[in-house]
C-alpha positions in Angstrom: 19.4 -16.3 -25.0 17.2 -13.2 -24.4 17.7 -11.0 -21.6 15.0 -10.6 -18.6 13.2 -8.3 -16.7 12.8 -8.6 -13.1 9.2 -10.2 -13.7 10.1 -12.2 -16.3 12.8 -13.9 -14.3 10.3 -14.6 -11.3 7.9 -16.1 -13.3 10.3 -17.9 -15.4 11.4 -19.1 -11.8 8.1 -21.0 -10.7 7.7 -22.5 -14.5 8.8 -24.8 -16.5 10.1 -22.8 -19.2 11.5 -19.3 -19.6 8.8 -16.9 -20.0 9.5 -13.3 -21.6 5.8 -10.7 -22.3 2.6 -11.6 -23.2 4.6 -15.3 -22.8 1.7 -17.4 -21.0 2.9 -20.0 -18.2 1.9 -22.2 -15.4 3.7 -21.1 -12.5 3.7 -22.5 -8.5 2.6 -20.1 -5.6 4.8 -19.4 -2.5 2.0 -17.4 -1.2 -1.8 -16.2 -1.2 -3.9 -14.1 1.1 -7.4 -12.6 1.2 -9.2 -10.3 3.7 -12.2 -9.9 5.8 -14.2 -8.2 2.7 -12.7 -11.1 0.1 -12.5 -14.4 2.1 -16.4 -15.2 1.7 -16.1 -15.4 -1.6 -12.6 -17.3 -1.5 -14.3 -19.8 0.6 -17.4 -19.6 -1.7 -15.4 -20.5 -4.4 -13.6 -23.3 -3.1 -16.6 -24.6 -2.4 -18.2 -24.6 -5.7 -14.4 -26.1 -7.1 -15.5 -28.7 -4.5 -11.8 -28.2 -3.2 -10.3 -28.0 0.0 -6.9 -26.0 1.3 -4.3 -28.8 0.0 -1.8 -25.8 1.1 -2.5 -24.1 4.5 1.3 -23.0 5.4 1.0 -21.0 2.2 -2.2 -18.8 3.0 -3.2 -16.4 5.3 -6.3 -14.6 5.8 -6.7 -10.8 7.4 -9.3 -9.6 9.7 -8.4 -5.9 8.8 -11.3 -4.1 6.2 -13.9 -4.0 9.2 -11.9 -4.4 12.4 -13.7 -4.7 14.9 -16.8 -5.9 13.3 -19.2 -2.7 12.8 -21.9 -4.8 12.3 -23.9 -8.3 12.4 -23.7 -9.4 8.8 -19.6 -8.7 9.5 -19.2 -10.2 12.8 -20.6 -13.1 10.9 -17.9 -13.3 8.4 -15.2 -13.4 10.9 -16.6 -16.2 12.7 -16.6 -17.8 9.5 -13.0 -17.2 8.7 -12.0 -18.2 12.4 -13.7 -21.6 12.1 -12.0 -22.1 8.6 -8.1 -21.4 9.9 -9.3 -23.7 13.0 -10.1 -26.3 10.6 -7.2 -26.2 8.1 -4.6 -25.0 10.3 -3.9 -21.8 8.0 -2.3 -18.4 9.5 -5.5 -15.9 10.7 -4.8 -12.4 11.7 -7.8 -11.6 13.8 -8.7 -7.3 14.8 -6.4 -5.6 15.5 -2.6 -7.2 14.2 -3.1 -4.6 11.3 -3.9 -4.5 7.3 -2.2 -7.4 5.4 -0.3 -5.6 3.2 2.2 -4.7 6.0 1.6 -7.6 7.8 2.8 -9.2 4.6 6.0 -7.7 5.4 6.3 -7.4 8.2 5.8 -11.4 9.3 8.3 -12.6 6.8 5.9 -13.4 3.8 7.6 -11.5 1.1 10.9 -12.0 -0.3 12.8 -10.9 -3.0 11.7 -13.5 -5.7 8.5 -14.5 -4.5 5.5 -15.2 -5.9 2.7 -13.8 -4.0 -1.2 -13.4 -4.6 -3.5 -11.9 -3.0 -7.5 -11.2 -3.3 -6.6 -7.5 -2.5 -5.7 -4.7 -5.4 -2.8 -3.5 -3.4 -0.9 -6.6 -2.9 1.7 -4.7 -5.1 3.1 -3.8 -1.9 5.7 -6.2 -1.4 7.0 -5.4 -4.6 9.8 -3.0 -2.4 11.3 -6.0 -1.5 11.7 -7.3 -4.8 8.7 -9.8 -5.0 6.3 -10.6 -7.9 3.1 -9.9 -5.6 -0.2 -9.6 -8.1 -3.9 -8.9 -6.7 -6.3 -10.9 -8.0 -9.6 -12.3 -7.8 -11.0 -14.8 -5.4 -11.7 -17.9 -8.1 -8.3 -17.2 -9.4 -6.9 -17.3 -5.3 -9.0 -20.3 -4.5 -7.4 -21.8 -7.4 -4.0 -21.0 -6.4 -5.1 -22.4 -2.9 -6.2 -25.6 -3.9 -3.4 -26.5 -7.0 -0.5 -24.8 -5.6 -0.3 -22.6 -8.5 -2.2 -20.4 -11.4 -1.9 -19.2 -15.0 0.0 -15.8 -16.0 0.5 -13.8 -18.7 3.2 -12.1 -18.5 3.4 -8.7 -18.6 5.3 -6.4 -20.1 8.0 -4.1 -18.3 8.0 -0.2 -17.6 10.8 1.4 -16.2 10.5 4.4 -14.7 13.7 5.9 -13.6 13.0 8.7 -10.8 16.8 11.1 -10.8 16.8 14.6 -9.4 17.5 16.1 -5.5 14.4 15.4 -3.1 13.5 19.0 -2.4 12.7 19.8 1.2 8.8 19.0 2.3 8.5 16.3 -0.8 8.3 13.0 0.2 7.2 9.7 -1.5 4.0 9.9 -1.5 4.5 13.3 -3.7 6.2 11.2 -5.7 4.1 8.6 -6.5 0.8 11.2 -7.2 2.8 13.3 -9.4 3.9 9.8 -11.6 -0.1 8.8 -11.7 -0.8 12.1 -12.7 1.3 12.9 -15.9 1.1 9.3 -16.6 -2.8 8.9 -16.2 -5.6 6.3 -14.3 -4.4 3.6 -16.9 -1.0 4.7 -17.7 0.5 1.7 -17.2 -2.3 -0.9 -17.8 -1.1 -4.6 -17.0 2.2 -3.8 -17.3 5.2 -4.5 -14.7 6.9 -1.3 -13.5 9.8 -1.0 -12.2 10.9 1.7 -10.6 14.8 2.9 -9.8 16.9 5.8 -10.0 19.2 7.9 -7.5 16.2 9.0 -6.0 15.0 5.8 -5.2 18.1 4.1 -4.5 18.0 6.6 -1.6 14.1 6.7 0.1 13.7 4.7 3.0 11.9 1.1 3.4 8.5 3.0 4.3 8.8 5.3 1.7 9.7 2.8 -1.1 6.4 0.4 0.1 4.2 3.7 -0.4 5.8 4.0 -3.8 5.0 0.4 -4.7 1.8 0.4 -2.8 -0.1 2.7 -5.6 1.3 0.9 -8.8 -2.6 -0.2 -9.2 -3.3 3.3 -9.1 -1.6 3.9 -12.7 -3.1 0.8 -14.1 0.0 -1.5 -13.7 0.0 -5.1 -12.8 2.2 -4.9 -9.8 5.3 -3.1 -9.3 9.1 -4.0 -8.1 11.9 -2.4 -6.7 15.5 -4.4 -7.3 16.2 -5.2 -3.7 19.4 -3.8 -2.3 20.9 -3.5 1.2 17.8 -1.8 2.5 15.8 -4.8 1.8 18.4 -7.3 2.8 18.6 -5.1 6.4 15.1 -5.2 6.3 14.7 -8.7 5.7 16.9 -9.6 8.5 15.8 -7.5 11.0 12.8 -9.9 11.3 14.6 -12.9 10.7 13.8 -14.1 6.9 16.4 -15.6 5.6 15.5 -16.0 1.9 17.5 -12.9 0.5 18.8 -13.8 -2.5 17.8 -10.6 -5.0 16.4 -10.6 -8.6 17.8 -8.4 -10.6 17.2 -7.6 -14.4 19.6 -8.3 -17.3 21.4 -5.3 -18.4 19.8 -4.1 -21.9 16.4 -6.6 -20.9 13.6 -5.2 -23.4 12.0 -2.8 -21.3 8.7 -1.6 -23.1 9.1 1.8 -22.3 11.9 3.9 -20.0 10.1 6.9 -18.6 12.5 9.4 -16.7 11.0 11.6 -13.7 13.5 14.6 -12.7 11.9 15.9 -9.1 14.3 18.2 -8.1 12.0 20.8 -8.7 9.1 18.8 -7.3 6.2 20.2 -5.3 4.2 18.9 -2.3 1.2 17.1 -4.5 -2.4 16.4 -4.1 -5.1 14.8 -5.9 -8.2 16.6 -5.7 -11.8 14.3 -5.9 -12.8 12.3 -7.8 -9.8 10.6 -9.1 -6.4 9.4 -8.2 -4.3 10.8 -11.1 -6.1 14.1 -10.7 -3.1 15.5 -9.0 -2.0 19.5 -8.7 0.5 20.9 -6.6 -0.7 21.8 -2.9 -0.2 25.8 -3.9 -3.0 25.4 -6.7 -5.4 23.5 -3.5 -4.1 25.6 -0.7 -6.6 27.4 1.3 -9.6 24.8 0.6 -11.4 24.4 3.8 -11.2 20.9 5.4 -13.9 19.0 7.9 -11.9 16.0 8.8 -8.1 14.6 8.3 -6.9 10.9 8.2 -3.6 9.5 8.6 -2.9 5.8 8.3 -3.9 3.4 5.3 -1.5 0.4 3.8 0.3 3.4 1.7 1.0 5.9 4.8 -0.1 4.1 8.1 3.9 3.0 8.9 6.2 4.0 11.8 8.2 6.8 9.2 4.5 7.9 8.5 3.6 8.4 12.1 7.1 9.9 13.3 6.8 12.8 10.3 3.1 13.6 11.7 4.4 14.0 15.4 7.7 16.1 14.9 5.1 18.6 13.1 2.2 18.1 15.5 5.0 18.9 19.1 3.5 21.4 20.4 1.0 22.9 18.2 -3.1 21.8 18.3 -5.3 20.3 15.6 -7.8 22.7 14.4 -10.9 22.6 16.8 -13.3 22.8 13.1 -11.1 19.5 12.3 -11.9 15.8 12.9 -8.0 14.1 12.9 -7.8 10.6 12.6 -4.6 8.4 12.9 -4.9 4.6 12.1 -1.2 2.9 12.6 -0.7 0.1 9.5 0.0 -2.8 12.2 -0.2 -3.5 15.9 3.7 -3.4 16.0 3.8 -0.3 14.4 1.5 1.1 17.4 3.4 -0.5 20.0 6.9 1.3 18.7 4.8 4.5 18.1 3.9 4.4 21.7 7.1 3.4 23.2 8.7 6.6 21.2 6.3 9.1 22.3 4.2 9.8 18.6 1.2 8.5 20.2 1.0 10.9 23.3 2.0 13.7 21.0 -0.9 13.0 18.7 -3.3 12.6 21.2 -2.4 15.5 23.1 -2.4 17.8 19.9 -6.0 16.6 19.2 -5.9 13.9 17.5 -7.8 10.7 18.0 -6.1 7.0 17.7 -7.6 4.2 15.6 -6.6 0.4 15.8 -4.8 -0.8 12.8 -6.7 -1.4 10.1 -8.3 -0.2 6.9 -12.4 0.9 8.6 -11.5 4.6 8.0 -10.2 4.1 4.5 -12.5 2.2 2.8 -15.8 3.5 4.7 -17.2 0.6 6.6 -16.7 2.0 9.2 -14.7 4.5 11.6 -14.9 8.3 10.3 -17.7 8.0 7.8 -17.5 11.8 6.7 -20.5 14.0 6.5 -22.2 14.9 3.1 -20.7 17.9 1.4 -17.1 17.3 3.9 -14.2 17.8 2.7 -11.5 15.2 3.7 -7.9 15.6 3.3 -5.9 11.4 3.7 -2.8 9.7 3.1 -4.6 6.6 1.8 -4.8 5.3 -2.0 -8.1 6.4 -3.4 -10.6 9.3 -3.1 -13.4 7.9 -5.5 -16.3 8.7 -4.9 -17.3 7.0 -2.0 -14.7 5.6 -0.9 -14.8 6.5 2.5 -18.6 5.5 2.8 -20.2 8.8 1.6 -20.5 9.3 -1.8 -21.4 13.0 -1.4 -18.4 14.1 0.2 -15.0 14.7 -0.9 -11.7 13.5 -0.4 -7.5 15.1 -1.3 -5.1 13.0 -1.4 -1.6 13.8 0.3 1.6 13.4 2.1 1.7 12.4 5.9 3.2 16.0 6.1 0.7 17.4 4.2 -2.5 15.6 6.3 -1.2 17.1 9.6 -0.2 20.6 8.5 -3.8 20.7 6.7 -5.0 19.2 10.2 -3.4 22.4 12.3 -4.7 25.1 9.8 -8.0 23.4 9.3 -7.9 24.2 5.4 -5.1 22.3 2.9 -1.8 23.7 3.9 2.0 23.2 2.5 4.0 21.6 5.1 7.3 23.2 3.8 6.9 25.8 6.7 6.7 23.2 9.3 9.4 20.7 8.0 11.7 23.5 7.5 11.0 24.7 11.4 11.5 21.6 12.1 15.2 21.4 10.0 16.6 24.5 11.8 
């Protein structure tokens, strides 16, 4: 009998028959979500399958893309989604609890093994705690929601094997750019990655969601982390019991094995208009920036928030510099608070946003100028993406945003972890 790779055993696991990839099966759902900017046309679609929610303890939907409502037309669909969780009894997370792909996490959703979708591209998320978790669209959801499961094919697995010493001022997120760079926008496209090495066998939770976070952002079909005693620690912490990991079979058929040494790894930043358009921060340093924004379901998390403050102590933003911080979650804001982050933010300048994705995704909250220059831990700097196609948005590390956000021009935040080392 074949061996199997981490997705191929999931899958295999809801099924009736042992899948392997490009295998197509039938598998059951343990979960499905959507979001204020997807639900509509979840609940549009369910409509037109003239189905209702057979399966409401298995789907939750997040007030989080617009939150609170910026508008009419918005306000509108939030009524809408209220009056549908009053009817059927499903989980709602109404403004302000936070974006759904920590909430995810956070409330016990995701476990190592499950099988999660979600009308969202980075439901890959909770692939750091071992899960199967795809994005997808809202027929296919609806589907889910209505039959209790959905058709896959099964992907193929990349491994990507990150080794090397994490060099001082590189975190994660550096990580994760510099991957989407040298691989490229579709370097992994509909394939399963999974990611491991003594690098990552060492990052933290927080860091190892941000890694799994932008596995869309390569292409990929979701990606998973085998889960360990992190994850198990995690995983009890808020009281989910099902913590029984998936691992893959020694000498599975991986499609490809692609080693990443970073010991001699740079701070990195993707310059507009393009995710995998990365450089080092020395090649960007010095570029004049109008606003900064720290938060997003890839860096909006409590590891996130205490990097920016041990920088920010005692020093001011940049009075040319608009510095925005969006926590990922309500819980994440309350800690932040109780540990002081949120006093020294807003007494170095900054300004505090309620969890959610508004400033990210430009519907609202921080809609930058035409012709400004943004610098933001988020996923994406499309065009656009943060409601103004004319200006222009870096990606970076929480440690880069705020040292950028002091100097008011992109800035390597070696200096100012290594100040704050000694």
């Amino acid at each position: 009998m074949s061996r199997q790779t981490i997705i191929e055993k999931i899958l295999s696991s809801h099924s009736s028959k042992r899948l392997y990839a490009n295998d197509v099966g039938i598998c059951n759902v343990d979960f499905c979500f959507s979001q204020d900017g997807t639900t509509s046309l979840v609940l549009d679609s369910l409509s037109q399958l003239k189905a209702s929610l057979k399966y409401p303890k298995k789907y939750a939907m997040f007030i989080d893309h617009s939150s609170p409502s910026p508008n009419v037309g918005v306000s509108g669909v939030h009524a809408q989604m209220r009056s549908f969780a009053n009817k059927y009894k499903n989980r709602i997370f109404d403004v302000g609890c936070g974006i759904s792909h920590q909430l995810i996490v956070e409330e016990g959703f995701a476990y190592p093994g499950a099988l999660i979708l979600g009308a969202d591209s980075h439901t890959s998320t909770a692939g750091a705690l071992g899960a199967a978790a795809f994005g997808m669209g809202s027929t296919d959801i609806a589907v889910a929601l209505t039959t209790g499961k959905n058709w896959f094919k099964v992907p193929p697995t990349y491994k990507i094997v990150v080794s090397g010493k994490l060099p001082v001022g590189v975190f994660s997120k550096d990580i994760i750019l510099s991957i989407i760079h040298k691989l490229g926008a579709a370097g992994a496209t509909y394939k399963s990655v999974e990611f491991g090495g003594s690098v990552i066998d060492k990052l933290s939770m927080d860091a190892l969601f941000t890694i799994t976070n932008m596995t869309i952002e390569f292409g990929a079909k979701c990606g998973l982390i085998a889960p360990d005693a992190r994850v198990f620690s995690y995983l009890s912490k808020i009281g989910v019991k099902k913590q029984k990991a998936v691992l893959a079979d020694k000498n599975c058929n991986y499609q490809r094995v692609i080693e990443f040494d970073i010991s001699k790894l740079t701070p990195y930043v993707a310059k507009p208009h393009a995710v995998d358009n990365g450089v080092r921060v020395e090649e960007v340093e010095g570029k004049k920036i109008d606003q900064a924004f720290l938060g997003t379901c890839t860096n909006g998390r409590l590891e996130d928030l205490e990097i920016a403050a041990k920088i920010l102590e005692g020093k001011k933003v940049h009075p040319d510099v608009k510095f925005f911080v969006a926590p990922a979650s309500q819980r994440i804001m309350l800690e932040a608070l109780r540990k002081g982050i949120i006093r020294i933010i807003l007494e170095a300048g900054g300004l505090i946003l309620p969890p959610g994705c508004g400033g990210c995704v430009g519907t609202h909250q921080g809609v930058p100028a035409d012709g400004e220059v943004v610098i933001s831990t988020a996923n994406r700097n499309f065009k656009g993406r943060m409601g103004n196609p004319l200006s222009f948005i870096y990606l970076g590390s929480p440690a880069t945003v705020v040292a950028s956000a002091i100097k008011g021009k992109i800035t390597d935040p070696r200096k100012y972890i290594k100040a704050i080392k000694k």
